[in-house]
C-alpha positions as CSV (number, residue, x, y, z in Angstrom):
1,X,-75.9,-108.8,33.0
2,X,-74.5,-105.8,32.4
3,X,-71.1,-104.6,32.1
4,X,-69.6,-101.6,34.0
5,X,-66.5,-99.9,31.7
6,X,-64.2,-97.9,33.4
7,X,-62.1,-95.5,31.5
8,X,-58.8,-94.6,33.5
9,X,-56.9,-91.9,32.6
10,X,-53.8,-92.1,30.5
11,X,-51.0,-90.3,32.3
12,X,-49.4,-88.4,29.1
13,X,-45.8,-88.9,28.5
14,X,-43.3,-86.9,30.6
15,X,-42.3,-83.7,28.3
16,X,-38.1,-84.4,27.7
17,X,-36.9,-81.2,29.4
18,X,-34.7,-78.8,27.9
19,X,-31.2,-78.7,29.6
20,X,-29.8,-75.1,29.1
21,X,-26.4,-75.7,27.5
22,X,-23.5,-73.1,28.7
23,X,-21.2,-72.6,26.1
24,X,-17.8,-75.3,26.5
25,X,-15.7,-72.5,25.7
26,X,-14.9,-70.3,29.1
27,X,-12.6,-67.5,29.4
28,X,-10.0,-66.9,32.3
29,X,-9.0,-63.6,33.3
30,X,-6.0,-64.6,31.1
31,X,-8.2,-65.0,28.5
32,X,-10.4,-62.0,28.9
33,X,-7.2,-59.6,28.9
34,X,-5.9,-61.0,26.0
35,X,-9.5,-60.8,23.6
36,X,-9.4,-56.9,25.4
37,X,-5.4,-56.3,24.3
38,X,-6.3,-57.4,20.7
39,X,-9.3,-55.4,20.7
40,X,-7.5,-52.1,21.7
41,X,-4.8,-53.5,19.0
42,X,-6.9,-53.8,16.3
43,X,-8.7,-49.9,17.3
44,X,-5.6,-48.2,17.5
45,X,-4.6,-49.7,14.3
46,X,-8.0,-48.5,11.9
47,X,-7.1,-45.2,14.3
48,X,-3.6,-45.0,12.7
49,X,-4.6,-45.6,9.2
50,X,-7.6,-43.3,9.4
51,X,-5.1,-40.6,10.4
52,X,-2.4,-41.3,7.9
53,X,-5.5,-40.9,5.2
54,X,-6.5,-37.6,6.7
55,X,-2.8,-36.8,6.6
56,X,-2.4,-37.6,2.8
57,X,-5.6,-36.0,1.8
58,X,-4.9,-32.6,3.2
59,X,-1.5,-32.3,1.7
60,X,0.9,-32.5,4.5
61,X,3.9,-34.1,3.7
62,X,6.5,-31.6,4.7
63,X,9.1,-33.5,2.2
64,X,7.2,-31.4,-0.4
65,X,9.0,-28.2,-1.8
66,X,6.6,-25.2,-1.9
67,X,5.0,-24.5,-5.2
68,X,6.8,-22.1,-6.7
69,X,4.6,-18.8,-7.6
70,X,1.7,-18.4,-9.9
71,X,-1.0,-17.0,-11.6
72,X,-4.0,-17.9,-14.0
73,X,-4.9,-16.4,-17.0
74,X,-7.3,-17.4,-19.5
75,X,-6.5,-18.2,-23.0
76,X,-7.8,-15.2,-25.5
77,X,-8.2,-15.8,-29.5
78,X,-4.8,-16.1,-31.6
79,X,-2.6,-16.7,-28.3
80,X,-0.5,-19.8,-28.5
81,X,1.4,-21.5,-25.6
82,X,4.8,-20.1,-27.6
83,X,3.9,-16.5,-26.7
84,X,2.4,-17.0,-23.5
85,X,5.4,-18.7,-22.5
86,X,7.7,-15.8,-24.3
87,X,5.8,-13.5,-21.9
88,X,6.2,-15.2,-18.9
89,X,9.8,-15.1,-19.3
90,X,10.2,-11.4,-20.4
91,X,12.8,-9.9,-18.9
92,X,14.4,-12.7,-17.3
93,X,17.0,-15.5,-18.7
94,X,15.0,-18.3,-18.5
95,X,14.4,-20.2,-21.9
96,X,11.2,-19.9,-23.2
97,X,11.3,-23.6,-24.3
98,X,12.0,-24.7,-20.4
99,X,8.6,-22.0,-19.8
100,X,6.8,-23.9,-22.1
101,X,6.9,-27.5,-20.7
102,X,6.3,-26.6,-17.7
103,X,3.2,-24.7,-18.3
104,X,2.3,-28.1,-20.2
105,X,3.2,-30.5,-16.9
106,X,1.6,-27.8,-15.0
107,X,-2.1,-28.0,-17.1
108,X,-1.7,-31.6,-17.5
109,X,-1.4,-30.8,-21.6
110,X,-0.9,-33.4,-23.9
111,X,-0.1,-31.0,-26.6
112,X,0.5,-27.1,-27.6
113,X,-2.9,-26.9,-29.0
114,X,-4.6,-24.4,-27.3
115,X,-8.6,-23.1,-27.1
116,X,-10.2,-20.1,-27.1
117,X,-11.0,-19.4,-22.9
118,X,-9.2,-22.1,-21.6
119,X,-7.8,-21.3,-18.3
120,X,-4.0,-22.1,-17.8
121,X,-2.1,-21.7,-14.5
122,X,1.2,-19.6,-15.9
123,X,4.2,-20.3,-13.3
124,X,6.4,-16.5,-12.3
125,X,10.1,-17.2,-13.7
126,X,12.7,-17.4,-11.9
């Protein structure tokens, strides 16, 4: 006797499909003129700051006095900030001692000390 074997095919397992999930979260018109308020907010506000930066950097606060007038002059051997400031007031009543400090503020000086070829901005008197 002999036997007959019939294989039958195995219908494979239905794939799960993949559901394509829209996001929960939906914006109104509401909604969608508010997030473009705050973005025009938020611009205008690195715009003002970026500005106000630019402002600072160039130096125009018009609170600000003018400089007053004045010249360089580089420092030769022997001269001492006493003298330089004794000329810079020549002629005029301005103290020499007044001449002197501001020569220091003006150099950012620590000190009266003085070297040979340094460069000094020397305000006009009064």
């Amino acid at each position: 006797m002999s036997a007959t074997v019939y294989v039958l095919p195995v219908a494979e397992p239905p794939r799960p499909v993949r559901e394509v999930r829209r996001s929960t979260v939906r914006l109104t018109r509401r909604g969608r003129v508010v997030v473009f308020a705050f973005a025009l907010v938020v611009l205008f506000g690195i715009a003002l700051i970026g500005a106000r930066v630019a402002f600072a950097v160039e130096g125009g606060d018009a609170d600000k006095s003018p400089a007053p007038a004045a010249h360089t002059m580089v420092v030769g051997d022997g001269d001492t900030l006493w003298d330089i400031s004794s000329e810079a007031v020549a002629g005029t009543d301005a103290s020499i001692r007044e001449m002197e400090q501001t020569i220091k503020e003006l150099n950012s000086l620590d000190s009266s000390m003085l070297v040979s070829g340094q460069t000094l901005i020397i305000p006009t008197a009064p």
